[in-house]
C-alpha positions, 0 to 999 in steps of 0.5 A: 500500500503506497501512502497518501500524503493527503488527510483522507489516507488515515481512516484506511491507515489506522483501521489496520491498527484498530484492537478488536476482540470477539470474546469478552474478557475475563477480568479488568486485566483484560481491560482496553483503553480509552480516553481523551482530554484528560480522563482515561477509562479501562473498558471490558465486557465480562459476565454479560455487563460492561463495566468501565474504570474511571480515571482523570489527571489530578485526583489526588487524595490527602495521602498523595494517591492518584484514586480512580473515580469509581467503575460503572457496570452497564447491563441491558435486558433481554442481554445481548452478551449471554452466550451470542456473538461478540466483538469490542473494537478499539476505533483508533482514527476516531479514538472511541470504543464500539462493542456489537453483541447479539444474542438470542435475536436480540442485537446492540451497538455501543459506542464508548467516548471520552469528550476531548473537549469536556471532562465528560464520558458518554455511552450511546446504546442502540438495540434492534428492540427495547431493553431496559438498561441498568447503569450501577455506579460502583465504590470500593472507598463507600468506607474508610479503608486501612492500606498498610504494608506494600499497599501504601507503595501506591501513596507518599507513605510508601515503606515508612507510613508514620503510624496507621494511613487512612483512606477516607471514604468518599461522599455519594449518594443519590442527587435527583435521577443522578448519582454524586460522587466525590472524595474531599481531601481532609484538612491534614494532608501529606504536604503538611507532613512532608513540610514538617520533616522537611524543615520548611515549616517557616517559609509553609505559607509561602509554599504551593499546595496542590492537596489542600481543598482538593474535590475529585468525582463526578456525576452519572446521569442516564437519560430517562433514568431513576434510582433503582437503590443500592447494591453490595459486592466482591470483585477481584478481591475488593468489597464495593457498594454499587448505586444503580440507575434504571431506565424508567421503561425499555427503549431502543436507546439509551444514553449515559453520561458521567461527568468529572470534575477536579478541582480545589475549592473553598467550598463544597458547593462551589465544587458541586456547582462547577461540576453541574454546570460542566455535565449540562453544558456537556450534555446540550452540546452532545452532538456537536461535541462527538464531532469535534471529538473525532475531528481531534482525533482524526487531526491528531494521527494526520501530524505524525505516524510509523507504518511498519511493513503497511502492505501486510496485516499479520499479527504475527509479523514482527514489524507489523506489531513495533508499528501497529503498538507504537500508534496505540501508546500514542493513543495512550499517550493523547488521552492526557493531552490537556491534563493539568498534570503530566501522564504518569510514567507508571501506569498513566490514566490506565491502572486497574485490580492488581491482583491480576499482575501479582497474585499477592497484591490484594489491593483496590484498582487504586494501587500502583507501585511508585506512588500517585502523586511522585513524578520521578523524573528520571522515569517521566523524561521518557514519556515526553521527550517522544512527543517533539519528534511527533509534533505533540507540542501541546501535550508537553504543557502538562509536564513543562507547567507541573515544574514551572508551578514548582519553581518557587517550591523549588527555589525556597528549599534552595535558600531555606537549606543553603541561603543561595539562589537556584531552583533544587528539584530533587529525583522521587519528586512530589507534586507539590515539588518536595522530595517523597517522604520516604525517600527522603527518609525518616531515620536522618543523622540529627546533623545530616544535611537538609537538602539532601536525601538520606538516601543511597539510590537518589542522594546529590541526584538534582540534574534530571530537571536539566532534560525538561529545561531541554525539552522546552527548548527544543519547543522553540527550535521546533515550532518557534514557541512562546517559551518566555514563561519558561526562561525564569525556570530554566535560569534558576535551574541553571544558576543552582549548579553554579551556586550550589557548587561554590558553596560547597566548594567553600565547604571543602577549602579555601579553592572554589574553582579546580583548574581552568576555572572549572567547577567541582560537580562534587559530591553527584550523581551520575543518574542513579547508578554511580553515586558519589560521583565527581563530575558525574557526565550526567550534569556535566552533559546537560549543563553545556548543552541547556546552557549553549541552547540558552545562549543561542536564543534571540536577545529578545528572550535573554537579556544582555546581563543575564547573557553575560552570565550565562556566557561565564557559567559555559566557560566554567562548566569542566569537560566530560570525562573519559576511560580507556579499557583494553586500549579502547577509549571510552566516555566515562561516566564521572571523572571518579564515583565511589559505588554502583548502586543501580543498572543504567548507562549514564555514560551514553548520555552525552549520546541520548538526550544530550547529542554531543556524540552521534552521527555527524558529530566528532567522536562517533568511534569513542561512543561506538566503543562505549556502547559495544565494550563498556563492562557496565553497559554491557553487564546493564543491558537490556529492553525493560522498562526504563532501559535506553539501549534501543535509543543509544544503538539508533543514536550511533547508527547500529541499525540490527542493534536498534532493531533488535532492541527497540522490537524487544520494547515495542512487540507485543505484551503479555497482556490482551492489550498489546500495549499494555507492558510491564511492569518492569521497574514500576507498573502496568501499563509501563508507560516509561517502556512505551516512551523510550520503544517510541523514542528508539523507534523515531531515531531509527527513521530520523535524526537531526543535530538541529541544522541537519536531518539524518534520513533512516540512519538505522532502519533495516532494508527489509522493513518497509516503511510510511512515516511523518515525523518532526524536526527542528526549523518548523520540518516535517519529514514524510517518507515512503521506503520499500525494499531498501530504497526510498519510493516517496520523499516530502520535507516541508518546507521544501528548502530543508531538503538541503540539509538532508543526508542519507542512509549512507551516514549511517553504521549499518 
């Protein structure tokens, strides 16, 4: 199939990638996703009901759990998914769900949609004759519930809660033909316990809180239906209490909607009036907004797509799956597209009953490993950094945003600890951007500094912030964007390095500068893995690269003084480190480190993300030797989870290594879902395994060290091949590759084509 370059080609392209189901599932692990604007739901048909999780970006608790907001079973009767024919469909280009059952002479049509525009989920049910329907709005916290043990892994507790952790329950109850739902966060919450053991409480009026009066829930209406009063159950291990709608007489259709909202109010019925105005806007504007809904979606995959193997459909081709699973994460990944707070990088929108993962985790659907409210960012750079490459540049406001609100959070820790400027933002990061509780540790020496987490895996661990400060460059290499309220953020990260490393520099001795004038990045951390590092390549990588980005903008967005500053800071920034092993040269992680305490490759940073070595750089052949015959690297090396070696293979233009690796990532999981990985080193659906198989994926088609493109510089001849992809300078890149040779090339705009190199750049 030879691809169109036209907006009508994605309807048949996508079809082939649609999810379809002819049994229902067996449990809620067998769920498939669906979404959009914020909200996220795990759909499934089991025991003759529909039922659906319920999920929206921010709904937290007071213990920093990221809850659902209920499940909702449908049934219709006569049923039409007793022992007839079935198929659930995943409708990829339109981003809805569609479940066609008949039984016994009786037929339905679902449709299952997520409003892009409006926090709100809809249900359209059509049947060849009248059915009477049921919608039971199902609760697993209708009473106060006790986490304890491995199930506080799900909140800011983790392993060290100080004394008994409650859940309380959430408020419902029946509110006219509705059901109203919500869970208010208590008065006390782990913000002020965090600001406590942390020593912030003189500058705590001064923090943001994101917890505090924070209302999560919602509304479930059903047209022309009544209370039909409560009911009690057990699924997967969870006792739940169930509020049920029925329809006042059998109909041919039927019409559901839930509306959601999160939000932080003085008041109750403040919360309740915006969430009611929300869910009757929403429903006036039905029609009309399933449109636009599908306009978005449609718009959506027409800026970006990889179509691998596109004139097969084989499930069982390799090719065919890395293609067809990549597009679903994408999906995964545009259902938080305007969420206030960034697609969380262990399980997103997309958790469900744990039990089905681990058989001993007999937890509520609100458990996920690695915590709710914790952005660990080391995780959460892999979720976004795919989304320049596919032009989602909306999207990556809700990760830019989520730092820059805790810019001020960040920089009162800084002067609070160490009495100088600079914005510290530790790794194991909560939303209210102090470091978790836990990690940061309750059983701290009297005399141990504030600032620091006691801990082995994240102490002196601050240079992750540096990739976001990148990515919101790179927004404006990109697409020439607004990024003036992000330049405050990236200087005071910036000016914390410079700062915070004299003053200990002063600690240390009378010196403040090594040789050369350079700065002592002493003690780091190179990621986690090579702790108590000097000069770790991490920091030292990611400072020369954000601060010349910085230096590169036009006057208008760096003022002159502020440019003099930074000009300095460049010049004291110590060059990268190297080894030599067996004769071979290689880039180091640190100058020196002092133990190994995790499994990543930080030495091949300055290859992904930071691009000081790769194809058409210098010193292509020391990365090579790094990736091929560094011990660690190799002793480290795999395609779970968080895991990089995809990236770095695609970087440096080893084409089978980046095939073999990035197929490992991106084939299909385990689980009836494809895309649904892990859980790895966090959760399930892994989505920090999708991010870096979408990342690895993108840098085998297209490379460009920001002036030059680098046509599939690690793409196998026998795969074929339809991709649009972005680049710098306002590019897109629209390639139709078979049997080894490109069929049909389009860069826009047109006069990049000068900058383009081929495939005979590449290792292969």
């Amino acid at each position: 199939m030879a691809i169109c370059w036209n907006a009508h080609s994605q309807e048949g392209i996508f079809d082939r990638y649609n999810v379809v189901w002819d049994a229902p599932s067996k449990h809620s692990g067998e769920s498939m996703p669906l979404g959009g604007g914020d909200i996220g739901l795990n759909v499934w048909v089991e025991d003759g009901a529909l039922l659906f999780y319920m999920s929206r970006s921010g709904a937290f608790d007071e213990n920093n759990t990221l809850l659902k907001l209920g499940r909702v079973r449908v049934e219709l009767f006569p049923n039409p998914f007793d022992n007839g024919n079935f198929k659930q469909e995943l409708k990829l280009a339109d981003g809805y769900v569609n479940i066609e059952a008949e039984s016994q002479g009786v037929k339905v049509n679902l449709d299952l949609w997520v409003d892009v525009f409006s926090p709100t989920i809809h249900i359209d049910i059509s049947a060849n004759r009248p059915l009477k329907a049921t919608a039971t709005y199902e609760s697993w916290r209708f009473r106060d519930l006790f986490p304890e043990k491995r199930e506080n892994n799900a909140n800011s507790w983790k392993w060290a809660p100080q004394g008994i952790i409650r859940t309380a329950k959430d408020s419902i109850n029946f509110e006219n033909n509705s059901v109203l739902f919500y869970h208010e966060n208590a008065d006390s919450t782990i913000f002020d316990v965090a600001v406590r053991q942390q020593g912030l409480d003189q500058v705590k009026n001064q923090l943001y809180n994101p917890l505090q009066k924070l209302t999560s829930g919602g509304a479930m209406v059903g047209k022309n239906m009544r209370p039909a009063g409560v009911v009690y159950g057990r699924y997967m291990d969870t006792d739940f209490k169930g509020w049920k709608l029925e329809s006042v007489a059998p109909a041919r259709k039927h019409h559901l909607q839930v509306g959601l909202h999160v939000g932080q109010h003085d008041h109750i019925a403040d919360w309740k009036e915006a969430l009611l105005t929300s869910v009757s806007k929403a429903s006036a504007a039905r029609s009309l907004a399933k449109a636009r809904t599908m306009r978005w979606w449609n718009a959506y995959w027409q800026r970006s797509y990889i179509i691998i193997n596109p004139d097969k459909n084989d499930d069982n081709d390799l090719g065919f799956q890395v293609g067809r699973n990549y597009q679903l994460f994408r999906y995964m990944l545009g259902c938080n597209a305007y969420g206030k707070y960034p697609t969380k990088f262990n399980g997103g929108l997309f958790t469900y009953d744990p039990l089905s993962i681990d058989s001993s985790y007999r937890f509520t659907p609100d458990f996920r490993n690695w915590g709710g409210g914790t952005h660990t960012a080391q995780n959460q750079r892999l979720v976004y950094w795919p989304m320049l490459r596919s032009g989602d540049f909306d999207m990556l406001k809700s990760q830019f945003h989520f730092y820059t609100r805790l810019l001020r959070n960040a920089e009162l820790r800084t002067e609070t600890y160490w009495g100088h400027q600079g914005a510290s933002f530790t790794e194991q990061l909560e939303n209210f951007g102090l470091p978790n509780p836990a990690e940061y540790s309750w059983k701290r020496p009297a005399d141990f500094d504030k600032g620091v987490e006691y801990n082995a895996w994240l102490e002196y661990q601050w240079d992750t912030v540096l990739e976001f400060c990148m990515m919101m460059l790179e927004t404006h290499s990109y697409v020439d964007a607004d990024i003036r309220e992000y330049i405050p953020f990236i200087e005071s990260c910036l000016r914390f390095f410079d700062e915070h490393y004299q003053y200990r520099a002063r600690q240390r001795g009378a010196k403040v500068f090594a040789e050369y004038g350079h700065l002592v990045f002493y003690p780091g951390s190179s990621a986690e893995t090579y702790k108590m590092a000097y000069n770790a390549s991490t920091t030292v990588a990611g400072l020369r690269v954000v601060v010349q980005r910085l230096l590169e903008l036009p006057d208008q967005l760096l003022e002159p003084e502020k440019r003099a500053y930074f000009q300095e800071l460049y010049k004291r920034i110590p060059p990268l480190s190297f080894r030599t092993i067996d004769g071979r040269t290689m880039l180091s992680p640190a100058k020196l480190w002092e133990r190994i305490n995790n499994t990543e490759s930080p030495q091949l940073y300055p290859v992904y993300p930071w691009g000081i070595y790769g194809l058409g750089r210098p010193g292509l052949d020391t990365a090579i030797n790094t990736f091929k015959y560094d011990p660690d690297v190799l002793k480290f090396r795999s395609h779970i989870g968080w895991k990089q070696d995809n990236i770095f293979a695609a970087r440096l233009g080893l084409t089978e290594e980046a095939r073999e690796y990035t197929t490992l990532k991106l084939k299909d999981s385990d689980r009836r879902f494809p895309a649904f990985w892990g859980p790895g080193f966090d959760w399930v659906p892994d989505h920090n395994w999708g991010g870096s198989g979408m990342i690895g994926l993108q840098e085998m088609l297209l490379q460009s060290d920001g002036v030059n493109l680098f046509l599939l510089p690690a793409w196998p001849d026998d795969w074929d091949v339809d991709f649009k992809l972005h680049a710098p300078h306002h590019t897109t890149v629209e390639i139709s590759f078979r049997k080894g040779k490109i069929q049909k090339q389009r860069i826009t705009p047109a006069d990049r084509e000068r900058n383009i190199f081929g495939t005979d750049t590449a290792a292969k």
